[in-house]
C-alpha positions as CSV (number, residue, x, y, z in Angstrom):
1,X,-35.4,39.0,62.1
2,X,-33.3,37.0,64.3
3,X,-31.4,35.1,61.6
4,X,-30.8,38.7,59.9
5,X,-29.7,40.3,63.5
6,X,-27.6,37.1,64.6
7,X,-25.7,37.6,61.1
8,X,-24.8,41.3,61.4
9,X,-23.8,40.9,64.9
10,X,-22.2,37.7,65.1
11,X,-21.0,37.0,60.7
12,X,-18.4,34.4,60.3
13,X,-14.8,35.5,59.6
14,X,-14.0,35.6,55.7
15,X,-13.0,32.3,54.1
16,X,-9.7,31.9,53.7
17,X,-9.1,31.5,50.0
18,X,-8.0,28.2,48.7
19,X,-4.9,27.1,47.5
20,X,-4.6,26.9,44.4
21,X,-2.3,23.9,43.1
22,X,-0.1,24.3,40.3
23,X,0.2,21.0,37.5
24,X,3.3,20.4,36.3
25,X,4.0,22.8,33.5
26,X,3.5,21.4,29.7
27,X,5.4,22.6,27.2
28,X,4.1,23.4,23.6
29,X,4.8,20.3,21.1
30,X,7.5,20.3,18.0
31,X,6.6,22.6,15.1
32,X,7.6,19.2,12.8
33,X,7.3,15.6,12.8
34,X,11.2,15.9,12.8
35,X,12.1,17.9,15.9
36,X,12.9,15.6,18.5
37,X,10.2,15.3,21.8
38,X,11.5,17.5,24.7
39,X,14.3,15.8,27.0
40,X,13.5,15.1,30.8
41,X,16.5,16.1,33.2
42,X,19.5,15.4,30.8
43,X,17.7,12.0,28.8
44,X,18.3,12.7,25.1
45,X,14.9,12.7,23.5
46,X,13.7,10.1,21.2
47,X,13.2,10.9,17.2
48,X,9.5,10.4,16.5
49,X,8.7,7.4,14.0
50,X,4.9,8.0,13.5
51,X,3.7,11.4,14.5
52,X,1.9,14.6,12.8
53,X,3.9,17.1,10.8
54,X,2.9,20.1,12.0
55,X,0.6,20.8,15.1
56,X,-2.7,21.0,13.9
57,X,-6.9,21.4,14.8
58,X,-9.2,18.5,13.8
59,X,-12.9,19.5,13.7
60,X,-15.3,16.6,13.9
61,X,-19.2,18.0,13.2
62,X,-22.4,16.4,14.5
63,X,-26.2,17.3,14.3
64,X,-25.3,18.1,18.0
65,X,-21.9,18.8,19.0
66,X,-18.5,21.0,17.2
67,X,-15.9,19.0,18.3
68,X,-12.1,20.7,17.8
69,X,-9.0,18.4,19.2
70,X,-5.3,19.2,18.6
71,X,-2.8,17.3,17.4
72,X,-0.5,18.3,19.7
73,X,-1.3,15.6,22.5
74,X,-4.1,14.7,20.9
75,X,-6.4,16.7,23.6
76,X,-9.9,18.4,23.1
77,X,-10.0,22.2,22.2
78,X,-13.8,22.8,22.0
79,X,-16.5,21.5,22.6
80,X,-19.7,23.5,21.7
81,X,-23.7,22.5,22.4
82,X,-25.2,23.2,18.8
83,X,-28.3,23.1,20.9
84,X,-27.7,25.3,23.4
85,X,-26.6,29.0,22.8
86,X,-24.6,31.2,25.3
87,X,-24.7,34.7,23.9
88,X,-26.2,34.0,20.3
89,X,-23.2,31.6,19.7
90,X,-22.9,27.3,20.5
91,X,-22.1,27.0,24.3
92,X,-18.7,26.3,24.9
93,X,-18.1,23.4,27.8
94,X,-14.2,24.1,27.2
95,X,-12.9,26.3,29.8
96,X,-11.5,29.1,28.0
97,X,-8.4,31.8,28.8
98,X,-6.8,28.5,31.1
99,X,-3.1,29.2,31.2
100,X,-1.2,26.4,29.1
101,X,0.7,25.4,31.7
102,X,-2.6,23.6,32.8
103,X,-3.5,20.2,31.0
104,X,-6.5,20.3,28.1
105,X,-9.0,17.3,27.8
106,X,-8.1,14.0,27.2
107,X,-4.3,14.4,28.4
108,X,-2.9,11.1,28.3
109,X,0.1,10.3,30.9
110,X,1.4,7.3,33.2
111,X,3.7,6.7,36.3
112,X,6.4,8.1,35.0
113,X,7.2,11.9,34.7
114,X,9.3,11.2,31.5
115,X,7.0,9.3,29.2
116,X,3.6,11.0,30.9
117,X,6.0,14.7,29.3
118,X,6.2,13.6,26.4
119,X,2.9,11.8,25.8
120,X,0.9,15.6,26.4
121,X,3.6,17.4,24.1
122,X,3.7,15.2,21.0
123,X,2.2,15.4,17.6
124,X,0.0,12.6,17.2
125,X,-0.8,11.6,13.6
126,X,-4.7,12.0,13.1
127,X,-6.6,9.4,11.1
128,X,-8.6,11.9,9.4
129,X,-8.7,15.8,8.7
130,X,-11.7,16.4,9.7
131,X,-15.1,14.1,10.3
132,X,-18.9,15.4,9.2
133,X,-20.8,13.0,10.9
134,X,-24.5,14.4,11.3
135,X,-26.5,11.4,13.0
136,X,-24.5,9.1,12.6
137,X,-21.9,7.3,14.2
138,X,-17.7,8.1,13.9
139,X,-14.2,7.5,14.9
140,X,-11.2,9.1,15.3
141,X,-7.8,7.7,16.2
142,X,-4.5,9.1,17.1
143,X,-1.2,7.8,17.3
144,X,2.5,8.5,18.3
145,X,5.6,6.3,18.4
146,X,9.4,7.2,18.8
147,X,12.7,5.6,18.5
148,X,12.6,4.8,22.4
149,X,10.3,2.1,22.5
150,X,7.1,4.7,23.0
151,X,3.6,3.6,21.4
152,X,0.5,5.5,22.3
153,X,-3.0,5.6,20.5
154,X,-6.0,7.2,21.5
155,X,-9.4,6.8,19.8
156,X,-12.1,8.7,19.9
157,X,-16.1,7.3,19.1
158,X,-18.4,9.7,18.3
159,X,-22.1,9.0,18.8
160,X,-21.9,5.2,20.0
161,X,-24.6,3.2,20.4
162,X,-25.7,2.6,24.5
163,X,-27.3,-0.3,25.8
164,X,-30.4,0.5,25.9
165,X,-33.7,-0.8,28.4
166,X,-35.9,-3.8,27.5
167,X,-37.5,-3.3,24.7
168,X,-36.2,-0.2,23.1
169,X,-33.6,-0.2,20.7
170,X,-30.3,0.8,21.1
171,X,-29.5,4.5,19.9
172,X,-27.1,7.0,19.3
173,X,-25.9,9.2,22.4
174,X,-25.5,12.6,20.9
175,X,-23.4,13.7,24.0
176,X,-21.3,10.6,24.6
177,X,-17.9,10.2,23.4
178,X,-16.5,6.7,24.1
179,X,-12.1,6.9,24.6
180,X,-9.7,4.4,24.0
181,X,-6.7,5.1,25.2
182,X,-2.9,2.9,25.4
183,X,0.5,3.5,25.7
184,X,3.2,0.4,25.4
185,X,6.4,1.1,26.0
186,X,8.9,-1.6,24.9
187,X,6.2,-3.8,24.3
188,X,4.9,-3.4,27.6
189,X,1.7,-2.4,28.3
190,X,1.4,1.2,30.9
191,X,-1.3,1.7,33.2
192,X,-2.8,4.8,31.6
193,X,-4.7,7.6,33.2
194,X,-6.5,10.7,31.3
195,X,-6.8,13.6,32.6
196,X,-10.0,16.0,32.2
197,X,-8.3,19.8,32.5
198,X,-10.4,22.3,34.4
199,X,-14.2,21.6,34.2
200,X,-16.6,23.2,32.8
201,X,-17.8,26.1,31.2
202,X,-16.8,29.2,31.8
203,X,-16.7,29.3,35.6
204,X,-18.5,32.7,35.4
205,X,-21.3,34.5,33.5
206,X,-20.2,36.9,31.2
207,X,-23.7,39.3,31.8
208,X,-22.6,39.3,35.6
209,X,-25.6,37.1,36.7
210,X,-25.5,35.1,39.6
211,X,-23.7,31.5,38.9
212,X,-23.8,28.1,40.4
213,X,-20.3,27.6,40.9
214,X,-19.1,24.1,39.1
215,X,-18.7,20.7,41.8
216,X,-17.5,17.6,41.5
217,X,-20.6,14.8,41.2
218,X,-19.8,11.0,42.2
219,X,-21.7,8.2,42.2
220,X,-19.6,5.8,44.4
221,X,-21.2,2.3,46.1
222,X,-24.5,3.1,45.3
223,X,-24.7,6.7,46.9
224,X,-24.1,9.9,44.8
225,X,-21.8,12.3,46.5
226,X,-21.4,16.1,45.3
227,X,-18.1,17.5,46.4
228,X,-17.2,21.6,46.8
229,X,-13.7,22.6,45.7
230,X,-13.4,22.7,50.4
231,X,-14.4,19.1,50.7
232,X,-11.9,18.0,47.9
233,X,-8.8,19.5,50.4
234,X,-9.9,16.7,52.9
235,X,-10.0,13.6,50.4
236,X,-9.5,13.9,46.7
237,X,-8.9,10.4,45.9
238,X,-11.4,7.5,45.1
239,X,-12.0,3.9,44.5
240,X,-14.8,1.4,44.1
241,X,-17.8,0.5,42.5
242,X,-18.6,4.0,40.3
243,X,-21.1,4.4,38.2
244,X,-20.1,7.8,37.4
245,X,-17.9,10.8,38.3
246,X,-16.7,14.1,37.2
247,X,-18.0,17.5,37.4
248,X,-21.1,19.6,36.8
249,X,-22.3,23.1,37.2
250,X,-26.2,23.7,37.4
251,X,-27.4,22.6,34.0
252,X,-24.5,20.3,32.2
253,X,-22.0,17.6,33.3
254,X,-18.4,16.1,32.1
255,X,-18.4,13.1,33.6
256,X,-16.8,9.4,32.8
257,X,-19.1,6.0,33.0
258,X,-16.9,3.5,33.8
259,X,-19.7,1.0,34.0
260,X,-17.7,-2.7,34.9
261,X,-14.1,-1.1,34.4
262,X,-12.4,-0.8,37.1
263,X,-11.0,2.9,38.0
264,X,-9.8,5.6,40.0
265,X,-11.2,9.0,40.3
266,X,-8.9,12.2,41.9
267,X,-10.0,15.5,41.9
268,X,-8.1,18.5,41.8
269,X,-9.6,22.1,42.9
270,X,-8.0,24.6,40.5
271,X,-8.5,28.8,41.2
272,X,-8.1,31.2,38.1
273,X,-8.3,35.0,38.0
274,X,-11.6,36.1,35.4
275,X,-10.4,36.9,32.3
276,X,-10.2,40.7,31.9
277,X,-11.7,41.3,35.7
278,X,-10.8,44.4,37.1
279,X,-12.2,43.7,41.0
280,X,-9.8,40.9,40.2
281,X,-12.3,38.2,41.1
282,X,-11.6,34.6,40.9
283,X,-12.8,31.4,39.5
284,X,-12.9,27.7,40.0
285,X,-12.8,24.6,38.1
286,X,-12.0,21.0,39.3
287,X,-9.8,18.9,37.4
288,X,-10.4,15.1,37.5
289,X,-8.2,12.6,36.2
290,X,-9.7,8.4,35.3
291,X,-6.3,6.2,36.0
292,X,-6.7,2.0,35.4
293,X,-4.6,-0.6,35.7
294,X,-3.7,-0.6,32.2
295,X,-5.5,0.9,28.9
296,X,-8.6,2.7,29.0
297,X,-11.7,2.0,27.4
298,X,-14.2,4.4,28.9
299,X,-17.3,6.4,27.9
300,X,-17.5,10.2,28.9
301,X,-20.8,12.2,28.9
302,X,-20.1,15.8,28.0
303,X,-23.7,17.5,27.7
304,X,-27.0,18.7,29.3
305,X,-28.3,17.8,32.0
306,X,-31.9,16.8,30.5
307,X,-34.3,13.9,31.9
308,X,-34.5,12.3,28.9
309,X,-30.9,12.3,27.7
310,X,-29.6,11.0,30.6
311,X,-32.2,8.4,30.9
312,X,-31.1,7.0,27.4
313,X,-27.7,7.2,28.3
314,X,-28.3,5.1,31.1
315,X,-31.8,3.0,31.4
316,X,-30.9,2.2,34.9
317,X,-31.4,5.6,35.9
318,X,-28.3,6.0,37.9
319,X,-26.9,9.2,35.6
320,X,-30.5,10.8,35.9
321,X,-29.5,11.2,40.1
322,X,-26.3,13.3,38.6
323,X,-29.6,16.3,38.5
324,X,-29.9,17.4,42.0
325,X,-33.4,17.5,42.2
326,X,-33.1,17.8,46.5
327,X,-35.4,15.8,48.8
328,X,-38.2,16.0,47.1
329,X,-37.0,14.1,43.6
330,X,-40.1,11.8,44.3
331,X,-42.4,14.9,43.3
332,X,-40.0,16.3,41.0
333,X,-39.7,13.4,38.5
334,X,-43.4,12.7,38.0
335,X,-43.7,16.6,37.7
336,X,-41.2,17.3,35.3
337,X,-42.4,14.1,32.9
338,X,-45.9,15.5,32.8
339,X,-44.3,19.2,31.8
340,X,-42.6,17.8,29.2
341,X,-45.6,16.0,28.1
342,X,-48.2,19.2,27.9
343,X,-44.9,21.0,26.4
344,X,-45.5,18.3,23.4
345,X,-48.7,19.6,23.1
346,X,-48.9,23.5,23.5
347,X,-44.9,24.1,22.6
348,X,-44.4,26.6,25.3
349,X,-43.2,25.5,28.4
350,X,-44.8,28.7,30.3
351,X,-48.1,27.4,29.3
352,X,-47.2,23.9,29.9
353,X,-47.2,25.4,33.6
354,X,-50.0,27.0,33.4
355,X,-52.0,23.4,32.2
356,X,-49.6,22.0,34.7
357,X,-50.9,24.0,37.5
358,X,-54.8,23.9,36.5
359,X,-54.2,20.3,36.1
360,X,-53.0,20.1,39.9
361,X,-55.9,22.2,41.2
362,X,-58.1,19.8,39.7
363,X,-56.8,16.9,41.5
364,X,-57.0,18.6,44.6
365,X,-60.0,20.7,44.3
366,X,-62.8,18.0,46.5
367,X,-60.1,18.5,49.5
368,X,-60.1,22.3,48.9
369,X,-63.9,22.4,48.6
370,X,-63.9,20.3,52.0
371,X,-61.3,22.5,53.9
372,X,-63.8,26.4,52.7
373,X,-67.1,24.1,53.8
374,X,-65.4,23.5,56.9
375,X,-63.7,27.3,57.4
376,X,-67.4,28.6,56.7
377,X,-68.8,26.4,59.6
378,X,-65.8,27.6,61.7
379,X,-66.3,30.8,61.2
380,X,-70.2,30.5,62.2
381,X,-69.1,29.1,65.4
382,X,-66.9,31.8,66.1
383,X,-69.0,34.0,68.3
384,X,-69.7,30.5,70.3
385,X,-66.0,30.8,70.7
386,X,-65.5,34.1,71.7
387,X,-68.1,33.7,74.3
388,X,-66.7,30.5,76.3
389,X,-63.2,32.1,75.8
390,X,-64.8,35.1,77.5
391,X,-65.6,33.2,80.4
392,X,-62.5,31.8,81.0
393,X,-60.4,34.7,80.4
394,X,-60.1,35.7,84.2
395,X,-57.8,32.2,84.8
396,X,-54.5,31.8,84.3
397,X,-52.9,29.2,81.5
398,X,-51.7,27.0,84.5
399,X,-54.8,27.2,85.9
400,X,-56.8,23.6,85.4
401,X,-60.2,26.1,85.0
402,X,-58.2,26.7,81.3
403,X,-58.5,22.9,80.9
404,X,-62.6,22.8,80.6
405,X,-62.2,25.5,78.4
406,X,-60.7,23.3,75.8
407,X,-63.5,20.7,76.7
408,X,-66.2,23.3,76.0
409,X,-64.3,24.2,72.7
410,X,-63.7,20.8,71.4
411,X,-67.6,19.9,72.1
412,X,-68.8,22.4,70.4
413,X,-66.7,21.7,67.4
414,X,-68.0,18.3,67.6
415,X,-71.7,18.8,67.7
416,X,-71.2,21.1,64.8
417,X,-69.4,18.8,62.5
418,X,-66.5,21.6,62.6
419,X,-62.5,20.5,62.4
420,X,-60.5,23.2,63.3
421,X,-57.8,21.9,61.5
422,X,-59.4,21.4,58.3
423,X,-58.6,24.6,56.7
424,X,-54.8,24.3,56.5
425,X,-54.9,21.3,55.0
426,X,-54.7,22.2,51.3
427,X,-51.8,24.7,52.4
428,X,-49.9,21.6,53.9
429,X,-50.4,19.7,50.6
430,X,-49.1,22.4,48.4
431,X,-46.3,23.3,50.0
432,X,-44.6,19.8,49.1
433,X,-45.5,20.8,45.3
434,X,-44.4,24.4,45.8
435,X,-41.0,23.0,46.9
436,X,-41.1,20.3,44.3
437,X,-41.5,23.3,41.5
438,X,-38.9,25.1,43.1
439,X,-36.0,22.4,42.9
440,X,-37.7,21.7,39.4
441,X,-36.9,24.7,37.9
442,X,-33.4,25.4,39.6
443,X,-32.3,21.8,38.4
444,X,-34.1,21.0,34.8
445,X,-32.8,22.6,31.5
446,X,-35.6,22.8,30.2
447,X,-36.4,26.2,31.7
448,X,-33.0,27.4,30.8
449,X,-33.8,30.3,28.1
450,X,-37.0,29.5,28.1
451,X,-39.4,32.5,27.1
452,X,-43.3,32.7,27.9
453,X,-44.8,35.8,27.2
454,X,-43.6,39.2,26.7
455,X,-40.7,40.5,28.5
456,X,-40.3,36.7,30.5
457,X,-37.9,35.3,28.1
458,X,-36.3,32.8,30.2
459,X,-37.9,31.1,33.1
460,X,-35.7,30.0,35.1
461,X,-34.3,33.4,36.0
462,X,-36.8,35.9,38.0
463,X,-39.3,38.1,36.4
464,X,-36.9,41.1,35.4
465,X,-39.5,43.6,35.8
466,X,-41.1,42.1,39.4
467,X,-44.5,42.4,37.6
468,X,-45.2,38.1,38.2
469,X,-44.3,38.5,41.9
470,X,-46.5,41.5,42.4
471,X,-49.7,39.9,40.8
472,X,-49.1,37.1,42.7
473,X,-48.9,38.7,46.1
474,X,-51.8,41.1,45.0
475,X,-53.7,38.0,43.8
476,X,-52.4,36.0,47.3
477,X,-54.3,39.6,48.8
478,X,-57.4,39.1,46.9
479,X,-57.3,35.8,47.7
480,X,-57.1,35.8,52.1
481,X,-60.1,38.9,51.8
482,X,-62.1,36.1,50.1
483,X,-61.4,32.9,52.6
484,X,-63.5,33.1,55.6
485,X,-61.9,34.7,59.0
486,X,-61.8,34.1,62.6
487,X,-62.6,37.0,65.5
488,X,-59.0,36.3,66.2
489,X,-57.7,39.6,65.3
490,X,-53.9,38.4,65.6
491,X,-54.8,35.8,62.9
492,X,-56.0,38.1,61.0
493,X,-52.9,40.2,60.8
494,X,-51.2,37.2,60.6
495,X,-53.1,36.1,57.2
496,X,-52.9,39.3,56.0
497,X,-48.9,39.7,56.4
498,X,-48.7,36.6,54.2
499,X,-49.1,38.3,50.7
500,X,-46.2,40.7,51.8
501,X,-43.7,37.9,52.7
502,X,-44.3,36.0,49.5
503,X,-44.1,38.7,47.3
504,X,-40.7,39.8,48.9
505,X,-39.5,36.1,48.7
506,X,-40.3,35.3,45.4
507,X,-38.9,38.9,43.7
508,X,-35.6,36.9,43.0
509,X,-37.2,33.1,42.4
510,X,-37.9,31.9,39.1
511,X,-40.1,33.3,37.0
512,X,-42.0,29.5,36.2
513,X,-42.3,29.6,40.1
514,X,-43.8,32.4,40.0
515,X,-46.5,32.0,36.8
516,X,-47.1,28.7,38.8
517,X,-47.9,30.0,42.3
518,X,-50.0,33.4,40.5
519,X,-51.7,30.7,38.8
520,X,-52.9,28.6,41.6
521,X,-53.7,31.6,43.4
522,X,-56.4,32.7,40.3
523,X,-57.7,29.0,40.3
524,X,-58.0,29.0,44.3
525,X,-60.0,32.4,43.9
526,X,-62.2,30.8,41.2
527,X,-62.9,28.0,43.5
528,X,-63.6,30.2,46.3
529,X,-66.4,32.1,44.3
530,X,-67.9,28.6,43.1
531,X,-68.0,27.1,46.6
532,X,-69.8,30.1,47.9
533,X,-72.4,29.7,45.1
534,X,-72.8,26.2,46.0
535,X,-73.0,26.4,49.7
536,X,-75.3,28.1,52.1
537,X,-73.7,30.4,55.0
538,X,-74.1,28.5,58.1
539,X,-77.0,30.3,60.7
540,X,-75.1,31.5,63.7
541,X,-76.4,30.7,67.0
542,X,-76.0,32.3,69.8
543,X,-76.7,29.2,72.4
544,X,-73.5,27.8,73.7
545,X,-73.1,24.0,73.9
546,X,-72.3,22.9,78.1
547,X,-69.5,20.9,78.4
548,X,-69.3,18.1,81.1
549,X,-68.1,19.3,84.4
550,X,-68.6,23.3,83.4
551,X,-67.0,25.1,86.1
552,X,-69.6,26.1,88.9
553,X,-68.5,29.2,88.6
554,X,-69.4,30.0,85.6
């Protein structure tokens, strides 16, 4: 209530929109090997020697990936996840409707304005018209070279083998495409930097749904740094000891591993209208561009952001940290290893959290049986309770009377093998795990589009119904009538407001989270009914235990 009051009385002034920088414009390449590149402020342009005849697409097909590239700059046009689907269809990573005035993937350009011109313009010859690859491992080359001096080639590897961890064998990366790129001019080698056009996706959902806006991700000197479109204003540029970098949105990445070569990263924020948007609403992508010191030979990941993938890609683990898993990745790893596990098992991966979460109860049912044993006992000391708080309900809380009070109580407590305590403590150790499940399923892509039962068809969106978060608050209901109570009537209410709250709060979380907490809640209430079997009600008594020192007017 006071966050909610503090915001409509006191809300923060609108953002000020960003600005939006605008690349130097590129010009569409010759219709014909023939026509000569475009001239740069009055220098005649050179006659091509080796280049493509007409601008063209090259489609390269995996088990995994539709790859489309152009001739025309030899850039990327699509890229589609033959695995994952976006509205029936392969999802595109490609930004779509960008203007062409903005570079496209794998752009290749140097220091100078001139050659870097003509370099994104040209028609590179292709080495093939096409590649069907399936499994197995590919190549594709262009190249360029003019009257001037100009020599460029750029080489695409599809499917490369990665080094892999000690004892495994090296495999194919279905999502890695390794880029070599050079440019000589007069025999000369060019420090050549590649440039990644805006990244990735969409940069908005087409059904309207809420979106996690795409970042840029860094891994630089050992620490992995995520960086908003705002922070990028402050510092764009980098250098030193990256492992990788590039930009992700919440469930795939475009990033380059430069491993041991030696680069620079520099991001640029870039705002677009969305297509066809009436409300004229905006968009944003971040460009990044890889320069070295001379030709490039460097791996790019352009894919999901899966456990497992990632983990081949990298044994070392360092690409895994590009999923932003929050502070508690310790939980999340172990978590989302054993859910993959089950999900070998049953093949649905709501019923993988379902064994998941009966699996967890398990583990921690001895301290939930300890923590009702000891709320049963508390509860039979309760009219104890009342009565010494009765007695010293006439002094004030500065009073030092209050003081013996707390003597009395804690006496008691200990002649009757009572912590107070006790009872939150399987609240306290689930709470970690609720968080855990939480950044789980906001972070793995596993959940993404994956149904259950019914009308929960993807769980990691919320229930679009509310019929999960309603059993679970009514199950959370049945669940605090069950537990023993205190006389505290305030605690009471308290308890009893509890089912409300998380019902309200998890109307919008993910559905998983949800089948997990409902779940937990069932199992709790089985538990409660087999630890009343099993244990006896404590007898009340109505003696009260004298503490040292009682007060003599009592």
């Amino acid at each position: 209530m006071v966050l909610a009051g503090y915001q409509a009385f006191f809300s923060p002034p609108a953002p000020t929109p960003l600005p939006t920088p605008t690349p130097p414009a590129v010009e569409t390449g010759p219709s014909s090997a023939t026509a000569p590149a475009p001239s740069v402020a009055g220098v005649p342009a050179a006659t091509p020697l080796v280049a493509d005849t007409a601008q063209r697409d090259i489609v390269v097909d995996t088990d995994s990936v539709r790859a489309v590239f152009s001739t025309a700059g030899a850039t990327l046009k699509s890229w589609r996840l033959k695995g994952y689907l976006e509205g029936g269809a392969p999802l595109e990573l490609v930004p779509a409707d960008i203007p062409d005035s903005f570079p496209r993937p794998f752009t290749m350009a140097t220091s100078d304005p001139a050659t870097s011109k003509t370099l994104a313009t040209a028609l590179y010859r292709p080495s093939a018209d096409g590649l069907t690859l399936g499994a197995m491992a590919g190549q594709l080359s262009f190249e360029y070279r003019d009257e001037s001096g100009l020599s460029a080639r750029k080489t695409f590897y599809f499917q490369p083998e990665m080094k892999s961890a000690a004892g495994e064998q090296p495999e194919r990366q279905r999502y890695v495409l390794r880029v070599e790129a050079a440019v000589d001019k007069g025999g000369a080698s060019s420090p050549v930097t590649l440039v990644s056009g805006p990244a990735i996706g969409l940069g908005y959902q087409p059904d309207g749904s809420r979106s996690v806006p795409s970042q840029g991700v860094l891994h630089l000197n050992g620490k992995v740094q995520r960086l908003t479109a705002s922070s990028l204003q402050r510092q764009a540029r980098y250098e030193g000891d990256i492992k990788f970098a590039g930009v992700e949105d919440q469930y795939f990445l475009n990033a380059a591993l430069p491993a041991s070569e030696k680069v620079s990263i520099e991001y640029l924020p870039i705002t677009l209208p969305v297509p066809g948007d009436p409300k004229g609403q905006t968009r944003t992508f971040i460009n990044y561009t890889v320069s070295g010191p001379g030709s490039l030979a460097v791996p790019f990941f352009i894919g999901p952001k899966h456990f497992e993938t990632l983990r081949h890609v990298d044994p070392n683990l360092e690409l895994v940290r590009a999923i932003d898993f929050g502070m508690f990745a310790a939980i999340v790893v172990p978590l989302l290893q054993t859910l993959n596990w089950i999900h070998g098992f049953v093949g649905n991966y709501g019923w993988a959290i379902v064994v998941l979460t009966l699996l967890i109860n398990l583990a921690i049912f001895p301290l939930r049986h300890k923590s009702m044993v000891s709320m049963k006992k508390m509860q039979a000391v309760q009219p104890e309770v009342k009565a010494i708080q009765d007695r010293y309900a006439k002094y004030k809380l500065t009073d030092p009377e209050r003081q013996k009070m707390n003597q009395e109580m804690m006496a008691l407590y200990k002649q009757r093998g009572v912590n107070p305590v006790s009872g939150c403590l399987p609240m306290l150790l689930t709470m970690p795990i609720l968080f855990a499940f939480y950044a789980m399923l906001s972070a793995a892509i596993e959940m993404r589009g994956a149904p259950f039962i019914g009308w929960l068809t993807d769980l990691s969106r919320h229930d679009p119904y509310y019929v999960t978060p309603v059993l679970m608050g009514l199950s959370m209901l049945w669940q605090q009538r069950m537990m023993p109570t205190t006389a505290d009537p305030i605690q009471q209410k308290m308890f009893l407001m509890m089912p409300v709250i998380f019902t309200v709060s998890f109307l919008w979380a993910p559905a998983g989270l949800v089948v997990y907490w409902f779940f937990s809640n069932l199992l709790a209430i089985g538990q409660q009914f087999l630890t009343n079997r099993l244990i006896a009600s404590p007898g009340r008594t109505s003696g009260r235990i004298p503490a040292a020192g009682a007060s003599r007017k009592s």
